[in-house]
N, C-alpha and C positions, 0 to 999 in steps of 0.2 A: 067029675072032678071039680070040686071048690077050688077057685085062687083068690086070693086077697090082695088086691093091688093099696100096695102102703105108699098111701104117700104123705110129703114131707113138708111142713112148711118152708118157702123159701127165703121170708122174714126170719121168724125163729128159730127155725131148722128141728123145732118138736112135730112129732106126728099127728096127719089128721086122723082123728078118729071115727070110726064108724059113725053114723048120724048128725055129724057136725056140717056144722053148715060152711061152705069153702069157696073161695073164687080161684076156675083157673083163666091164666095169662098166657094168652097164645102168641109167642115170638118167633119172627122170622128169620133167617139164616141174613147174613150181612150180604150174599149174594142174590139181586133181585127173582133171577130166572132159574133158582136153584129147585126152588119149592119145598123145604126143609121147612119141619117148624120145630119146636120146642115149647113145653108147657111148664110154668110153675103153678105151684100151687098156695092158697094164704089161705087164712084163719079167715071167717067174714064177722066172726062174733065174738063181743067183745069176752075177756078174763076178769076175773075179778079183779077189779080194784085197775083197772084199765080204764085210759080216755079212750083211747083209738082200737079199734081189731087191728092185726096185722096186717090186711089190705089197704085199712084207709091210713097207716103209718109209710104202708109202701105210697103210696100214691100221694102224701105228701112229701116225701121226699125224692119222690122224681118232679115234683114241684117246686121243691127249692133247689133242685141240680139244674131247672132247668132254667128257672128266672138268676140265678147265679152266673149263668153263661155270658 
């Protein structure tokens, strides 16, 4: 049995595609002692005619949510 786990970017919310190169992000539940996690997934390579891939647009803007605070 083949399955094809699709996943999604959580930037852009387009699909990764086979062979792409992807970062995932492993988050924990709000609950310390829960042990629950959750994973997104990003783009790691850039699009044409892009400055950032979609990880380093993510990870700039939890950089300005954060210095913002």
């Amino acid at each position: 049995m083949i399955r094809h786990n699709v996943k999604y970017c959580d930037y852009c919310h387009s699909s990764v595609a086979a062979g792409q190169r992807w970062v995932r992000e492993k988050i924990s539940s709000s609950r310390l002692d829960s042990g629950d996690w959750t994973y997104r997934h990003y783009h790691a390579e850039l699009f044409v005619g892009e400055e950032g891939s979609c990880w380093e647009k993510h990870q700039m803007d939890k950089e300005i949510a954060r210095i913002s605070m």
